[in-house]
Backbone as CSV, one residue per row, in Angstrom:
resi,resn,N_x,N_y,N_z,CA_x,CA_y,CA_z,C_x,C_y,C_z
1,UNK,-20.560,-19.399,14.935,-20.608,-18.476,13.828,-22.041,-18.036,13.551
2,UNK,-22.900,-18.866,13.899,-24.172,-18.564,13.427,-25.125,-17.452,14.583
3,UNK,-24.236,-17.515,15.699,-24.623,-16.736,16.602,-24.402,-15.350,15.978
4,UNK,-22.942,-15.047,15.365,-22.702,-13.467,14.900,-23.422,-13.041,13.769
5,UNK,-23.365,-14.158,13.265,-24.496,-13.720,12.020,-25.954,-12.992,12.090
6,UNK,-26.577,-13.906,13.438,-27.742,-13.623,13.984,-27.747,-11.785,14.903
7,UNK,-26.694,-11.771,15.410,-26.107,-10.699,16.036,-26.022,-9.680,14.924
8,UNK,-25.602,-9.696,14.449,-25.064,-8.897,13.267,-26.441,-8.611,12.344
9,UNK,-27.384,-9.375,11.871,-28.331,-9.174,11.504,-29.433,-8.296,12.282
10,UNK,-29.368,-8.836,13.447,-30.149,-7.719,14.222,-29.746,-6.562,14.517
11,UNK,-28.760,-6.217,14.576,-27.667,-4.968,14.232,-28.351,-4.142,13.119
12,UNK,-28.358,-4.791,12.091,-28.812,-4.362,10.221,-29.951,-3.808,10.776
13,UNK,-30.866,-4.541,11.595,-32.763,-4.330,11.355,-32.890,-3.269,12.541
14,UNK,-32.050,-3.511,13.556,-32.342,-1.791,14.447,-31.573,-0.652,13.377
15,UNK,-30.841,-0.957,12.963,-29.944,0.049,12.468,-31.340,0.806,11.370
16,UNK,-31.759,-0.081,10.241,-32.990,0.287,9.713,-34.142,0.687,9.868
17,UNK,-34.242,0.154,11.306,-35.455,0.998,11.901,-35.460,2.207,12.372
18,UNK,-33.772,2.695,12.454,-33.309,4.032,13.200,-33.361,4.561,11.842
19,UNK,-33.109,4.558,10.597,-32.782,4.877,9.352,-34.165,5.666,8.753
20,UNK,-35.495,4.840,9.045,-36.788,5.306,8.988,-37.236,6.745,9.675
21,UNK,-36.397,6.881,10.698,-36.382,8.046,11.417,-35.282,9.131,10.669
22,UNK,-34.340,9.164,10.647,-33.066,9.250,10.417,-32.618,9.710,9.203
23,UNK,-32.780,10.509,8.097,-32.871,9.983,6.512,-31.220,9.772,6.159
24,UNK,-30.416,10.200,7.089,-28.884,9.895,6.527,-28.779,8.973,6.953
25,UNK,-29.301,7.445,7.721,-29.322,6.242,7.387,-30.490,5.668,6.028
26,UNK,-29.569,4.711,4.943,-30.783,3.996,4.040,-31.380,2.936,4.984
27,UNK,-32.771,3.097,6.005,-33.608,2.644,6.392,-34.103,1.253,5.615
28,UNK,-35.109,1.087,4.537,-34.967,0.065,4.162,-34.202,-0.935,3.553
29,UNK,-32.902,-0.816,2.643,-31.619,-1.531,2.273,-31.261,-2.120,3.954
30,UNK,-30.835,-1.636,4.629,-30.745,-2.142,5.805,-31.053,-2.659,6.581
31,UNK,-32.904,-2.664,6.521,-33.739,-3.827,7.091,-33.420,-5.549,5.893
32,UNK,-33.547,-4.897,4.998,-33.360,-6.369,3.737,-32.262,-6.931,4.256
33,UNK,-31.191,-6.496,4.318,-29.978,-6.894,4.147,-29.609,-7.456,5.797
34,UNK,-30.486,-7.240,6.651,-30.617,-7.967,7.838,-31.742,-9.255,8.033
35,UNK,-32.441,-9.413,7.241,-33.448,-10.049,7.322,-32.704,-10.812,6.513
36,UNK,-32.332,-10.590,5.152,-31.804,-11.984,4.415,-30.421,-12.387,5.042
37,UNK,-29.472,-11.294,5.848,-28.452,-11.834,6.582,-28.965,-13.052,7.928
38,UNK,-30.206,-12.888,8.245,-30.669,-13.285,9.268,-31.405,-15.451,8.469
39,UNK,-32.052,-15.080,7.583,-32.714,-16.127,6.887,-31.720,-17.078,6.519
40,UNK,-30.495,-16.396,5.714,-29.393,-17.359,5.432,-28.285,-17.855,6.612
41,UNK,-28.686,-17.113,7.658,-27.820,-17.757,8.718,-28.562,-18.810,9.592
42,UNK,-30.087,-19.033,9.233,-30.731,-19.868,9.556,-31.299,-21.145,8.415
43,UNK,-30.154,-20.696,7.465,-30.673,-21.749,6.123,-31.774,-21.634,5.345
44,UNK,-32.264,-20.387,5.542,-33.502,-20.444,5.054,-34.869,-21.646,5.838
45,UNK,-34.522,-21.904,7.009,-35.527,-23.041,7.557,-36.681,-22.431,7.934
46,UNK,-37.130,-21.263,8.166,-38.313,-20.940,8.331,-39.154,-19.865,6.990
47,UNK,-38.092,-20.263,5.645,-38.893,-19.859,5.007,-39.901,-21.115,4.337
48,UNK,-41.241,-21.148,4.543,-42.197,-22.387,3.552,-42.569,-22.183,2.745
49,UNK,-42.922,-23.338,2.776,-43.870,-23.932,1.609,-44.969,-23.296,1.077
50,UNK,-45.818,-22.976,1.912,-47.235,-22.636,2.051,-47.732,-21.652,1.064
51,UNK,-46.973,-20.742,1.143,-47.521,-19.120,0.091,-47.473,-20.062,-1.264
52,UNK,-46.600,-20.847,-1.666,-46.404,-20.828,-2.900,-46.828,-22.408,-3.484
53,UNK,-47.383,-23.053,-2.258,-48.765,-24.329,-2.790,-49.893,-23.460,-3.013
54,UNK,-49.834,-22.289,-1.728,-51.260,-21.862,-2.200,-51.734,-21.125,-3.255
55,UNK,-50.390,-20.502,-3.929,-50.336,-19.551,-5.505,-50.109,-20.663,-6.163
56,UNK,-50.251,-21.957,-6.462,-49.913,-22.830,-7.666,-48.242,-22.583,-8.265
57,UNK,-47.576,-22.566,-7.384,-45.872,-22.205,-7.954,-45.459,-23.813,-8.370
């Protein structure tokens, strides 16, 4: 399952990059919505720590 997800997300982020060109595709909604389809099909594991020790969060 996590394969289609990944599939499918990269789907979203070409689709958005064609959209940038394109104006009857929404270009950026479509990069987001592949990138966070993409992050949550990876659990969020490569989002860190780091930005937000180094802003005092």
């Amino acid at each position: 399952m996590e394969i289609l997800f990944t599939l499918l997300a990269a789907l979203l982020i070409v689709l958005g990059m064609a959209g940038t060109l394109f104006p009857a595709l929404p270009g950026l909604p479509l990069m987001l919505g592949g990138f966070l389809l993409l992050a949550w099909a990876d659990h969020f594991a490569h989002l860190g720590t780091a930005p937000c020790s180094s802003w005092h969060c």
